[in-house]
C-alpha positions in Angstrom: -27.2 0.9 -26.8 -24.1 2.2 -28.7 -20.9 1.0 -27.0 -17.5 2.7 -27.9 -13.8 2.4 -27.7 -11.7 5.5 -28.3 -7.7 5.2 -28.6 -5.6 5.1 -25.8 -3.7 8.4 -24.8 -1.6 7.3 -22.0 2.1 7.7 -23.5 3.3 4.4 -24.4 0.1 2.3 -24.0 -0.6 0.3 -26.8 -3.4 -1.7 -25.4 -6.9 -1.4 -26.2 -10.1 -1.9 -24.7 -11.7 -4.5 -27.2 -10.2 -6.3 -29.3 -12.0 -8.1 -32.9 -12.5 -11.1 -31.3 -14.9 -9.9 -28.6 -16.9 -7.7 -30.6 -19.1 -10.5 -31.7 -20.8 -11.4 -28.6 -21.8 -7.7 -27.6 -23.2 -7.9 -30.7 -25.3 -10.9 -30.3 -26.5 -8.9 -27.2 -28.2 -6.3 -29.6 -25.1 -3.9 -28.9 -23.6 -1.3 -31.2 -20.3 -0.9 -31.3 -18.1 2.1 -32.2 -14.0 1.6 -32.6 -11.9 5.0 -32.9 -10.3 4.6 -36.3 -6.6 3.5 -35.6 -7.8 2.9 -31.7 -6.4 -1.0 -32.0 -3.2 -0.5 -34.2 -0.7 -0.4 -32.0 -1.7 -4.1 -30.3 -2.1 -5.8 -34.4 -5.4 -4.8 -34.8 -6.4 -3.2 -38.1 -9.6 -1.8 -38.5 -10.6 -3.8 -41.1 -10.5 -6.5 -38.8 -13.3 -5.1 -36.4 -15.1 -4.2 -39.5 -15.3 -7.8 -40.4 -16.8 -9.0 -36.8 -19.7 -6.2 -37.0 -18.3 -3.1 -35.4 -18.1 0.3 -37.1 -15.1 2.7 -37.2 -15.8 6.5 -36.4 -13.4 8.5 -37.4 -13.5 11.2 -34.5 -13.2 11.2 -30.2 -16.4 13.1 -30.1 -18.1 10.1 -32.0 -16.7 7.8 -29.6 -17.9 9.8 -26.7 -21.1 10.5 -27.6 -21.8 7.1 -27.2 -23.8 5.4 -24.4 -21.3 3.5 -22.7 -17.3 3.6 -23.4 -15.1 1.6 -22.7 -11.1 2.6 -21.9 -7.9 0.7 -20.7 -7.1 4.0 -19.1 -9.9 6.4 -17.6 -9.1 9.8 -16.3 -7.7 8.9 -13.0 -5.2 6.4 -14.3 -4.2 9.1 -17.2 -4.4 12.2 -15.3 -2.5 14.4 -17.7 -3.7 13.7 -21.6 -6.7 12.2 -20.7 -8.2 15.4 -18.8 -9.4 16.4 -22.3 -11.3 13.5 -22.3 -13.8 15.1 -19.5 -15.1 17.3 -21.2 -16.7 15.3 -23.5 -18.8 13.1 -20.9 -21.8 13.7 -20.1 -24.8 13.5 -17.6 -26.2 9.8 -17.9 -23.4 8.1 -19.7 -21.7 4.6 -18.8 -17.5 4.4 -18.5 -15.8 1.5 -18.1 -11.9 1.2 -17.1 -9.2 1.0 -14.8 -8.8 4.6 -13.1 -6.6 3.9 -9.8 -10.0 4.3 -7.6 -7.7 4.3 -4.0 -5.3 5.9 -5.4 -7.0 8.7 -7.4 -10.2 9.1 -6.1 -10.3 13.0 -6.6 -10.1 12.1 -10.2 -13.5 10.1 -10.0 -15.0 12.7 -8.2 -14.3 15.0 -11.1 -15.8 12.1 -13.5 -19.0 11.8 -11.6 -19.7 15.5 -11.5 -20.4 14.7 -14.9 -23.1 12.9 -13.8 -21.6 9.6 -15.1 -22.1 6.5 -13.8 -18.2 5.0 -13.6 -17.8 1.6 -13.3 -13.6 0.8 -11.9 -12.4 -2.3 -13.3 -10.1 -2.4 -10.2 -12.4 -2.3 -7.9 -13.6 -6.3 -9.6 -14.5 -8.3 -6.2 -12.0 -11.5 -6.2 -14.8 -13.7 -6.0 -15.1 -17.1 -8.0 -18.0 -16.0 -10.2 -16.3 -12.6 -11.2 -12.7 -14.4 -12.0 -13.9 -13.8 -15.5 -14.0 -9.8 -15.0 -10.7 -9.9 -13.4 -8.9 -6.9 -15.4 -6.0 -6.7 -12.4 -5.3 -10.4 -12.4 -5.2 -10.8 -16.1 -3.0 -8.0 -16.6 -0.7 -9.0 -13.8 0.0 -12.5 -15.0 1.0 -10.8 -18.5 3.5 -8.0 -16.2 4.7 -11.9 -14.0 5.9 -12.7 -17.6 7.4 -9.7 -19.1 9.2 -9.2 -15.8 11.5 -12.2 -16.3 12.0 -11.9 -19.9 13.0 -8.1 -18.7 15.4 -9.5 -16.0 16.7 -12.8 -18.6 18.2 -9.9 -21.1 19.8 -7.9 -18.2 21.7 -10.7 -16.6 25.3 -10.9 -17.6 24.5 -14.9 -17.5 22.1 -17.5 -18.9 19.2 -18.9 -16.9 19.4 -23.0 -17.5 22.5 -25.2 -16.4 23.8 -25.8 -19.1 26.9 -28.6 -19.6 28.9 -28.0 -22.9 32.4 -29.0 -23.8 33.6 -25.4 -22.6 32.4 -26.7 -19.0 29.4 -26.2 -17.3 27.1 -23.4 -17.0 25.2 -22.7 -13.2 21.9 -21.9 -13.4 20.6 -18.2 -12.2 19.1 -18.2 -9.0 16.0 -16.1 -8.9 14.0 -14.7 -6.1 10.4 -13.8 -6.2 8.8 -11.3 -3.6 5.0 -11.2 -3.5 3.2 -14.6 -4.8 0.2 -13.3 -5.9 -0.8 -13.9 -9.6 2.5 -11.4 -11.0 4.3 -13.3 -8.6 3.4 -16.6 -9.6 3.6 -16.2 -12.9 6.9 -14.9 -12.3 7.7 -18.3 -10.4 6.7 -20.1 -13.7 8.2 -18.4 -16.3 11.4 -18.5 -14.4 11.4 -22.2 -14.0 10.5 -22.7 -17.8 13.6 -20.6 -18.3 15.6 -23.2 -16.5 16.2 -20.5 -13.2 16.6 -22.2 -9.5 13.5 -20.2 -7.8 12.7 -19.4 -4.5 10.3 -17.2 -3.4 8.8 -15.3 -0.1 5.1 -14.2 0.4 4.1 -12.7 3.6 0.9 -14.7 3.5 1.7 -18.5 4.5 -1.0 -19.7 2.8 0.5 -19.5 -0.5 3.5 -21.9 0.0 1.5 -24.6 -1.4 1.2 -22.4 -4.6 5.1 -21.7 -5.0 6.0 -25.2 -4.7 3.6 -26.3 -6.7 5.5 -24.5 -9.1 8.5 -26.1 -8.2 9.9 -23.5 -6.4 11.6 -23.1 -2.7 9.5 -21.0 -0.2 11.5 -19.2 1.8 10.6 -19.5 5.5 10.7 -16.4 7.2 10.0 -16.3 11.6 7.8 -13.4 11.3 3.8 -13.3 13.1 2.3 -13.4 9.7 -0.8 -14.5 11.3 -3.1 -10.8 10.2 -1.3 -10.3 6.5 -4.2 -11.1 4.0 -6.8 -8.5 3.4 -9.7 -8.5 1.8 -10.2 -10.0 -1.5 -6.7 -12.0 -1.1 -4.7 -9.3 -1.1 -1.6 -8.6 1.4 -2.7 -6.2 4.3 -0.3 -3.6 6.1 1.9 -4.0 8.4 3.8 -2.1 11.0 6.9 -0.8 10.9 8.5 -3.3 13.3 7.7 -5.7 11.2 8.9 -4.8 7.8 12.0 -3.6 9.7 12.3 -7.3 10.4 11.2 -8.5 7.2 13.7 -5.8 5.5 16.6 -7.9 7.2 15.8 -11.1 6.3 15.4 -10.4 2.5 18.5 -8.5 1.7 20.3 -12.0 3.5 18.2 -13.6 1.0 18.6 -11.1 -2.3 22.0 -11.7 -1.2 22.4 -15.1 -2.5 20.4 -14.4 -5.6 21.5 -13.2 -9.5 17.8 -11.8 -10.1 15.2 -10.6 -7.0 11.6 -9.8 -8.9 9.4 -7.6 -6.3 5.4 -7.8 -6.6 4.0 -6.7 -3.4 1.9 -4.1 -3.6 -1.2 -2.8 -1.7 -4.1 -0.9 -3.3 -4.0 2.1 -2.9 -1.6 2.5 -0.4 2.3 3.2 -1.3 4.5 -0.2 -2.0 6.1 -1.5 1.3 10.0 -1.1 0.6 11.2 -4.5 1.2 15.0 -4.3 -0.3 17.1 -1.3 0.5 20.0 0.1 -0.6 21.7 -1.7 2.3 20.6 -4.8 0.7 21.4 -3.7 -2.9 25.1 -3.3 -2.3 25.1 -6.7 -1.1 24.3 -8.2 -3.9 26.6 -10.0 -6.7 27.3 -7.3 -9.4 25.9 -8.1 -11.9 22.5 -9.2 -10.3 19.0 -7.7 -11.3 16.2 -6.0 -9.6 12.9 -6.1 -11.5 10.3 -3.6 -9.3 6.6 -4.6 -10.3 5.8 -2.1 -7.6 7.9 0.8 -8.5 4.9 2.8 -9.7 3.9 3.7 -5.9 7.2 3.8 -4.7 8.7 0.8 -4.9 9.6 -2.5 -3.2 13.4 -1.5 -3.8 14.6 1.3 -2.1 16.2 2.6 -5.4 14.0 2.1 -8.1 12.5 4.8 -10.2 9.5 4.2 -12.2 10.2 3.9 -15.4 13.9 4.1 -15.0 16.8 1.6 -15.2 19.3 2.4 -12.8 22.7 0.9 -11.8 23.8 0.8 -8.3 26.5 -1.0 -6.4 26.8 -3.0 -10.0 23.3 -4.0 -9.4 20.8 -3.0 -12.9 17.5 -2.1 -11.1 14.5 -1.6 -13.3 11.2 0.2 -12.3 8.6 -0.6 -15.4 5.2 0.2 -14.5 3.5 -0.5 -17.7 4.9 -3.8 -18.9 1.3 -5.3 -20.2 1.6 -2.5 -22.4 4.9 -4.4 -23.9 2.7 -7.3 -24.6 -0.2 -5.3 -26.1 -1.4 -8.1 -28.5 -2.4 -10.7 -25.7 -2.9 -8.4 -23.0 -6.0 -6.7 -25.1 -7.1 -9.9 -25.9 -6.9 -10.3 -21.8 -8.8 -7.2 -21.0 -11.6 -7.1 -23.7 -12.5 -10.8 -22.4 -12.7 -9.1 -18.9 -14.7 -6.1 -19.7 -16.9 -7.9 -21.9 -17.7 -10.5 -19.1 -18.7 -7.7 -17.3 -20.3 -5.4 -19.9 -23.0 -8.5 -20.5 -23.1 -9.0 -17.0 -24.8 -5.8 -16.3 -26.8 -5.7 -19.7 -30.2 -7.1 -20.1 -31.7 -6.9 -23.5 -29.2 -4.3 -24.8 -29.1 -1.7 -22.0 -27.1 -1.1 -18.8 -29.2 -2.7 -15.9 -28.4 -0.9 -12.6 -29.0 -4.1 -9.7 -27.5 -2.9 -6.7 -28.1 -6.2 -4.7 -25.9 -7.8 -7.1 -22.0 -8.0 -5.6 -20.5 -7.4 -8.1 -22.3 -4.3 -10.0 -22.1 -2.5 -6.4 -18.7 -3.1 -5.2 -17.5 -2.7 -9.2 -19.8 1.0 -9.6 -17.3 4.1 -8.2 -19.8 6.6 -9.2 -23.4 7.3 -10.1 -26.0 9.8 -9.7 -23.1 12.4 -9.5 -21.1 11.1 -6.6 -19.0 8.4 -5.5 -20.8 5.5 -4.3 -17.5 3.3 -3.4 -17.4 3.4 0.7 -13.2 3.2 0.4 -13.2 5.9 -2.0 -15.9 8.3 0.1 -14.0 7.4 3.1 -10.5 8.9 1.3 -12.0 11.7 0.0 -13.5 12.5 3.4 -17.0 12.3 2.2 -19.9 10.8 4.9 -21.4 6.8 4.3 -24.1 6.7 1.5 -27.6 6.6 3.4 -29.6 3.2 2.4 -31.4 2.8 -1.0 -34.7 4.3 -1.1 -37.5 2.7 -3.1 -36.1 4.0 -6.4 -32.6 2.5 -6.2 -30.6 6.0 -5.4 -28.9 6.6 -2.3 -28.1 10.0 -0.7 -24.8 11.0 2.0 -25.9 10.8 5.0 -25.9 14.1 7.2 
């Protein structure tokens, strides 16, 4: 089976979907693999390199796609615009592997399995402890928990650490972390390496334990937080009555903070907005917003993706790409993830389709030319799937 990796279109990714390094054990599986020339040169990886751990460069997109299975950071679906000429060139049969915003795009994998592809959503990875491995989102968000501080560090008119010199001492930044989930966290910890004084807020209580593990303050907030995980670990929806609540309580908080850092986001659902503009004038001037959520909307009432913007004094930033900042580790990231999955579902060199298996079924948005995922169906409209018949394939139910 002939495995390929075509270069990234998205504008301003530089990631890519394997790196040298994990092209040996596909391999050792009796895989072939195909690397668009020039596909890894924009995260340090020269096509000689590949070359060297068995792979071969093709030097044209319809090479890449005329392969068996390929592999992409960014399906169409997550790269609506440039990678629509990408559709074209599937075909009925064929394997894709990638993140492709499956909630939040689902027309777009509709339009993939019409192909008759069979689309495997690297979002859609159940958070269970034998498929940590595959975990694209959680990889990927502990690089963005990184950059994020970095980000906010060179914004700030002032130095993280306390620092005492001859000149007189030097406070330490105060930072405040919204959302502890794996961004968040690694938010937490690369502010505390910076020398910040962190405190943070999750609307699940069962992640205090986490934050202060870090060494950082959780902020206790009297809300019923009692329903606020989801499946998978993930924060849940609310009402409105309580995020008016909760909207309160953090700009008192942001308040007394140099840098706020937002995370909370929910899959495909827009991002609840947790710091307003109310809340942005009462902060310090000088103080940064860093919005991990701004690419659905935003945790801050006036971020724009993409955008840095300064309001009431306060810089707000809205990057919604920052792995792509950190290409070089955050491909090395990925490729480990998709090629834990990649040999999951092979067995002596091809793609084996077992449905009973968690995560092949909850992971496979499309196959056999439609949408298989029950959240995607369900936002497209489309009936359940009927059970598998005696062949594997399923069929909507009338």
């Amino acid at each position: 089976m002939k495995v390929a990796v075509p270069h990234e279109t998205f504008p301003g990714e530089r990631r890519v979907a394997l790196t040298p390094a994990s092209v040996p054990p596909l391999v050792k599986a009796g895989l072939e693999v195909l690397i668009e020339s020039g596909a890894g040169q924009a995260a340090g990886f020269l096509d000689e390199e590949y070359v060297e751990r068995g792979a071969q460069i093709v030097a044209s997109r319809s090479e890449v796609f005329a392969a068996d299975c390929v592999l992409q950071v960014r399906c169409y679906g997550a790269n609506q615009q440039q990678g629509a000429s990408d559709l074209e060139l599937l075909r009925e049969g064929q394997v894709l592997v990638g993140t492709c915003d499956p909630l939040g795009a689902a027309e777009a994998a509709q339009k993939i399995a019409d192909r008759g592809v069979t689309l495997f959503a690297l979002e859609l990875i159940p958070r269970i402890t034998r498929a940590q491995s595959m975990d694209v989102l959680s990889s990927q968000a502990t690089v963005a928990g990184y950059r994020a501080v970095l980000l906010a560090a060179t914004a700030l008119p002032k130095m993280f650490p306390m620092m005492m010199t001859a000149a007189g001492t030097i406070a330490a930044a105060h930072v405040f972390v919204i959302g502890a989930g794996v961004a968040g966290l690694q938010a937490i910890a690369t502010a505390r390496k910076l020398g910040g004084v962190v405190s943070a807020y999750d609307v699940r209580p069962a992640v205090k334990e986490q934050v202060e593990s870090l060494g950082a303050k959780f902020v206790e907030i009297e809300l019923d937080t009692g329903d606020s995980e989801g499946k998978g670990g993930y924060a849940k929806a609310m009402d409105e009555e309580f995020y008016r609540k909760q909207r309160a309580l953090m700009a008192r908080v942001a308040a007394a903070n140099d840098v706020v850092i937002t995370t909370a986001a929910i899959p495909g659902r827009p991002s609840p907005l947790l710091v307003t503009a109310d809340a942005v004038q009462g902060m310090k001037p000088g103080s940064v917003i860093v919005d991990l959520a701004a690419e659905r909307g935003g945790n801050c009432e006036l971020s724009q993706a993409d955008q840095t913007v300064v309001e009431h004094g306060v810089t707000i930033m809205g990057p919604t790409n920052l792995p792509g900042e950190v290409p070089r580790d955050a491909s090395n990231m990925f490729a480990k993830n998709v090629v834990t999955l990649l040999l999951h579902l092979c067995s002596e060199g091809q793609i084996k389709l077992d449905l009973e298996d968690e995560i092949t079924r909850d992971t496979m948005a499309a196959h056999g030319g439609q949408i298989t995922n029950a959240r995607m169906r369900e936002s497209l409209g489309q009936p359940p799937l009927a059970p598998k018949d005696d062949t594997g394939q399923t069929a909507a139910q009338d």
